[in-house]
C-alpha positions in Angstrom: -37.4 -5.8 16.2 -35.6 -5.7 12.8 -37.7 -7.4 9.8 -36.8 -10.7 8.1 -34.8 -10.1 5.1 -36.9 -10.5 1.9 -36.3 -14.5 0.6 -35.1 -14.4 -2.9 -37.1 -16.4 -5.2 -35.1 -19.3 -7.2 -34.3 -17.4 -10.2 -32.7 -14.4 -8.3 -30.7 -17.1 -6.3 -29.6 -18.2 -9.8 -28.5 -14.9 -11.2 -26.9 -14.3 -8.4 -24.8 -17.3 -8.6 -24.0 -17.4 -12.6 -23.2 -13.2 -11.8 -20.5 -14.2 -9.0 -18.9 -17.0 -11.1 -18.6 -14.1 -14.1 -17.3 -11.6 -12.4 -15.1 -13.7 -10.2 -14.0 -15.4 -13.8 -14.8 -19.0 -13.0 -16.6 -18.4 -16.2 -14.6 -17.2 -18.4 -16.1 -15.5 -21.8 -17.4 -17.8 -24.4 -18.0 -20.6 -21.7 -21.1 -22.3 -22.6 -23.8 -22.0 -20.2 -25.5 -25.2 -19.8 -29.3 -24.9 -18.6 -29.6 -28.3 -17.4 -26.3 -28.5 -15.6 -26.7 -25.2 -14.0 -30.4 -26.4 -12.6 -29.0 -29.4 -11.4 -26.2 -28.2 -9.6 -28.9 -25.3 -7.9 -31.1 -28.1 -7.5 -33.8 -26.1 -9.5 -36.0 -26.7 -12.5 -34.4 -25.3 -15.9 -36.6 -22.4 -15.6 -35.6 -20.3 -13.3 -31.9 -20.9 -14.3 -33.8 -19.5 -17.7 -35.3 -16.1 -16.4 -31.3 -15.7 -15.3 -29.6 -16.0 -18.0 -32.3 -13.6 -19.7 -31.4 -11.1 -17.3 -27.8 -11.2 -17.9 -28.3 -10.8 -21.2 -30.0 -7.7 -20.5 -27.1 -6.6 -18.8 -25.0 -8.0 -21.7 -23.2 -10.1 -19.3 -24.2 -13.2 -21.5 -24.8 -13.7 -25.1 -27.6 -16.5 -26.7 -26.3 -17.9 -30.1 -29.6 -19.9 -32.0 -28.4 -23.6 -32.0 -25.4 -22.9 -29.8 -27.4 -21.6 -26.0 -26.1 -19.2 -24.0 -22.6 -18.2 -23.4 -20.5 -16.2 -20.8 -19.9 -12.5 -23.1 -17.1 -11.8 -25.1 -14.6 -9.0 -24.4 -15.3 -6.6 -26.6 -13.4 -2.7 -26.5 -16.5 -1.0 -27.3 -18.5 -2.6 -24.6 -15.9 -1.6 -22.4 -15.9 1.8 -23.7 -19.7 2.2 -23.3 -19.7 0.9 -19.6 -17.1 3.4 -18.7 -19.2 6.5 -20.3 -22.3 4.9 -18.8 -20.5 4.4 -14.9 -19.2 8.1 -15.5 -22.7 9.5 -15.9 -24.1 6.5 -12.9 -21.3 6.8 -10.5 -21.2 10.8 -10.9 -24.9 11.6 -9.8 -25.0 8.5 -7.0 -21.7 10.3 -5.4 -23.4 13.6 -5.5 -26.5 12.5 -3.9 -24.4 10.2 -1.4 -22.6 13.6 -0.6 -25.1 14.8 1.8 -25.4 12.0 3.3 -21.5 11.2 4.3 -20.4 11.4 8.0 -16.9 12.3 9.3 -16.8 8.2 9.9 -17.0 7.9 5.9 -14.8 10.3 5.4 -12.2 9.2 7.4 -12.7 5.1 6.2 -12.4 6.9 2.4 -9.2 8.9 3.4 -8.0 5.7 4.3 -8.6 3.6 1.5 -7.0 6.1 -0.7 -3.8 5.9 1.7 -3.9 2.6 0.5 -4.0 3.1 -2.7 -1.4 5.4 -2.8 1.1 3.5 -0.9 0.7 1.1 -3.7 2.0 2.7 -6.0 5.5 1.7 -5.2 5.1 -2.3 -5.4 2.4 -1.5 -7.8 -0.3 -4.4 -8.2 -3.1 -3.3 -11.1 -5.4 -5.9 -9.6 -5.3 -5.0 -5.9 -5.5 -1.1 -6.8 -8.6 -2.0 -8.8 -10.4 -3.6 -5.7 -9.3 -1.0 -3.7 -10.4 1.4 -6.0 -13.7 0.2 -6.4 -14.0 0.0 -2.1 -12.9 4.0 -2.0 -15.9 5.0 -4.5 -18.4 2.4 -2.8 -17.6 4.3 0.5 -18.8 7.4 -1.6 -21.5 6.1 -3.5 -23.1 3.8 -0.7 -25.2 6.3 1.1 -27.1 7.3 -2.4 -30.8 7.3 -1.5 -31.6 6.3 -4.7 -31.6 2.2 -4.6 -32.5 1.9 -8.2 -29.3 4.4 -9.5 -27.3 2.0 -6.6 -28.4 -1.2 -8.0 -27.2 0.5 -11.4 -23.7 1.4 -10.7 -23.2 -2.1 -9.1 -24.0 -3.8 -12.3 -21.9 -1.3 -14.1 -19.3 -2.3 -12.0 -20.1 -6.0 -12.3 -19.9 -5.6 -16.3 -16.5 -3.4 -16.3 -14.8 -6.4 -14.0 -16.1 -8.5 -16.7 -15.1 -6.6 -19.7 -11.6 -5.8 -18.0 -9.2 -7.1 -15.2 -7.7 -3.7 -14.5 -7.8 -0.7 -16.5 -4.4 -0.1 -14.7 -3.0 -3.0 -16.4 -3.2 -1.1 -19.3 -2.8 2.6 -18.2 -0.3 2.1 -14.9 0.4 5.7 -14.8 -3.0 6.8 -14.5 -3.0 5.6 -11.0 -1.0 8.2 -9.6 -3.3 10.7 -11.2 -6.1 9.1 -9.6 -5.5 9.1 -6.2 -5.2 12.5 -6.5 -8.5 12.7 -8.1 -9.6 11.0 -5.3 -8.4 13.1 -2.6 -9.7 16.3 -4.7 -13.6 14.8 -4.3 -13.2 13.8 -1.1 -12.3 17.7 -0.1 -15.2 18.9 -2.1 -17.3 16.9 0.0 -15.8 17.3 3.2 -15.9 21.1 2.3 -19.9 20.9 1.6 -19.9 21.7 -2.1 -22.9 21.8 -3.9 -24.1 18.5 -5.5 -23.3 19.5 -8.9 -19.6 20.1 -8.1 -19.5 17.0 -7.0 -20.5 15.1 -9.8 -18.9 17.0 -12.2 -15.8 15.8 -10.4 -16.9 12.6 -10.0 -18.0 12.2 -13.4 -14.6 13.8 -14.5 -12.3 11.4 -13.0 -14.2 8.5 -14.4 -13.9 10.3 -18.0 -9.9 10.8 -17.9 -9.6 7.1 -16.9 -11.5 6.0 -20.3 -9.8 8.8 -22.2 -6.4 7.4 -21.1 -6.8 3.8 -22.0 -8.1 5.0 -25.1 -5.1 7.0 -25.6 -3.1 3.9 -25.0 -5.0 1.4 -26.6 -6.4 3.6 -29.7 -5.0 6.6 -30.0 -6.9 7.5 -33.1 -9.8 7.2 -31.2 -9.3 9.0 -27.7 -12.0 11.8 -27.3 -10.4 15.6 -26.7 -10.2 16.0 -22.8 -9.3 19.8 -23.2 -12.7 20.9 -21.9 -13.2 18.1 -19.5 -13.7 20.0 -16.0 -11.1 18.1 -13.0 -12.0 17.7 -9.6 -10.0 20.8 -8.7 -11.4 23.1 -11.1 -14.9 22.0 -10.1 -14.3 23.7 -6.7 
């Protein structure tokens, strides 16, 4: 017999809940987070609503103002920036330790995801390649032994929904670049290259999706990609 799920205590139920309502963008940045409303609508005391909101400002989901309380995060570019460096180095080592790990089955279901994505490119949709972009690397990632690197690149992921809508809003052209990324680290790991391969490529393709937006957005300050490594040259 399979073991009871672990019950989440009242302040996990309540991070989760403000975290869905951010990233789904029911609360939108600078909405004001109101302790007392929040506990009430839980049905909670104020202080678990309050170990929360401490942890999503850890996560720099939520900002605390003295004499103002907390609010949802502004956008900022550099916060965006430094999630995308930080999911590059995340995402990259949970892939390669995930690699292993990957059946034909998962293989197959990411094959078919980036099918997806690719035959969206003609009617494109930044904000349905986005979720189905972040399905094809979950199929990759998932099977990363590592829980506390998982629980990691989820609330990378969380953040970068937060900080931005679609990155292909932005850079639409990148997309098409992408899904042939994709299909590149997908061969390496139905190939059975070493880890490192892996998340170099990995790591790679998450880089030249930053350095493209910057290229876009500030061009003055796009890093040099000349001696960023693909995910073909990494085989």
């Amino acid at each position: 017999m399979s073991e009871p799920a672990p019950t989440r205590s009242k302040s996990q139920l309540a991070y989760h809940w403000l975290k869905e309502r951010i990233a789904g963008e029911e609360f939108t940045p600078g909405y004001r987070l109101v302790l007392g409303s929040i506990a009430q609508e839980l049905d909670m005391s104020v202080v678990p609503v309050r170990e929360a909101i401490r942890l999503l400002e850890a996560e720099g989901l939520v900002t605390f103002e003295r004499h103002v309380g907390a609010r949802v995060s502004m956008i900022d570019d550099s916060q965006y920036r430094h999630s995308m460096e930080t999911l590059a180095v995340l995402e990259g080592a949970a892939t390669a330790l995930a690699a292993p790990h990957l059946g034909p089955d998962d293989l197959r279901r990411a094959r078919d995801l980036n099918r997806r994505l690719v035959e969206s490119l003609d009617d494109f949709d930044p904000r349905l390649f986005t979720s189905l972009n972040h399905r094809f690397h979950a199929v990759l990632f998932a099977a990363c032994p590592n829980p506390r690197l998982l629980a990691l690149v989820d609330a990378e992921w969380v953040r970068l929904g937060h900080l931005r809508d679609s990155t292909f809003s932005f850079v639409p052209g990148r997309a098409h670049e992408s899904v042939r990324e994709h299909e590149a680290i997908v061969d390496l790991i139905a190939a059975g290259a070493p880890p490192a391969h892996v998340e170099t490529a990995a790591r790679a393709h998450r880089s030249a999706t930053l350095a493209a937006y910057l290229s876009h957005e500030h061009p003055d300050e796009a890093p040099a990609t000349a001696g960023a490594t693909t995910a073909r040259e990494a085989t």
